[in-house]
C-alpha positions in Angstrom: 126.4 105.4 130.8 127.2 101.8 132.4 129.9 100.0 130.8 128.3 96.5 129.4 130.8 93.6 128.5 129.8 91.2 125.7 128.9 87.6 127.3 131.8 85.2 127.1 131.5 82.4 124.4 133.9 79.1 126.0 132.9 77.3 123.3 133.2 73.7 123.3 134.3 72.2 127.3 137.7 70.5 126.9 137.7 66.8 127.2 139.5 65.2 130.1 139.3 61.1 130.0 141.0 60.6 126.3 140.5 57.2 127.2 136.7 57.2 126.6 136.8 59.4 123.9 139.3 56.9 122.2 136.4 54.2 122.9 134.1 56.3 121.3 136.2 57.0 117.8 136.5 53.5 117.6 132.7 53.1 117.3 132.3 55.9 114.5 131.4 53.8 111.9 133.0 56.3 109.2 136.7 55.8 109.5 137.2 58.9 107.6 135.4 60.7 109.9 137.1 59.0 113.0 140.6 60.2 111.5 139.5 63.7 111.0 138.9 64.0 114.9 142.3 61.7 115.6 144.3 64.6 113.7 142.7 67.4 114.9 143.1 65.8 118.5 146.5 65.0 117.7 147.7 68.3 116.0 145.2 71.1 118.0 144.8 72.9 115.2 142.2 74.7 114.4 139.5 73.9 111.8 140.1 76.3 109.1 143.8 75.3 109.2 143.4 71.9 109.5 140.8 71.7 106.9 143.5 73.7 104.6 146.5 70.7 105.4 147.4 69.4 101.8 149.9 66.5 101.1 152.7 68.8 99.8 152.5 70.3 103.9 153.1 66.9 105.3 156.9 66.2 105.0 156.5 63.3 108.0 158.2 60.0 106.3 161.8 62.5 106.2 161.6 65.2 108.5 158.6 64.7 110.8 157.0 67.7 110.7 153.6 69.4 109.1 153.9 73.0 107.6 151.0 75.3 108.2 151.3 77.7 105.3 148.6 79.7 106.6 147.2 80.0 110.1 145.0 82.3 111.5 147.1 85.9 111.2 148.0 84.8 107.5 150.6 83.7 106.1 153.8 85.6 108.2 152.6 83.3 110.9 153.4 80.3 108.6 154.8 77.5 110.9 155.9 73.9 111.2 154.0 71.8 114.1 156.3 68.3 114.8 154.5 65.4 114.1 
């Protein structure tokens, strides 16, 4: 039999003028919204994990840093991502 590979899945083309999408946050007319896409720009996490960031992660004001309790791989792959 012939081997078959699955299609690749790229997902989502990375952006490469920041500049413009800056502009274009500044439109959104939810500033919620426009702050969600800020901090997952800012952080590169990924959704799950940064959909999963409480308060009691976020130690910036004193140490400047953001714990991530729980990534993808669980939680022995906790880490702390400088912010």
């Amino acid at each position: 039999p012939k081997l078959r590979r699955n299609p690749e899945n790229r997902g989502t083309p990375p952006v490469h003028d920041l500049k413009a999408l800056g502009a274009k946050l500044n439109t959104l007319t939810n500033p919620v919204l426009a702050d969600w896409w800020r901090f997952t720009l800012i952080t590169g996490l990924r959704r799950t994990s940064a959909l999963t960031v409480r308060w009691r992660d976020v130690d910036a004001l004193r140490e400047g840093w953001l714990l991530i309790p729980e990534p993808k791989g669980g939680p022995r792959r906790a880490f702390e991502l400088p912010i």
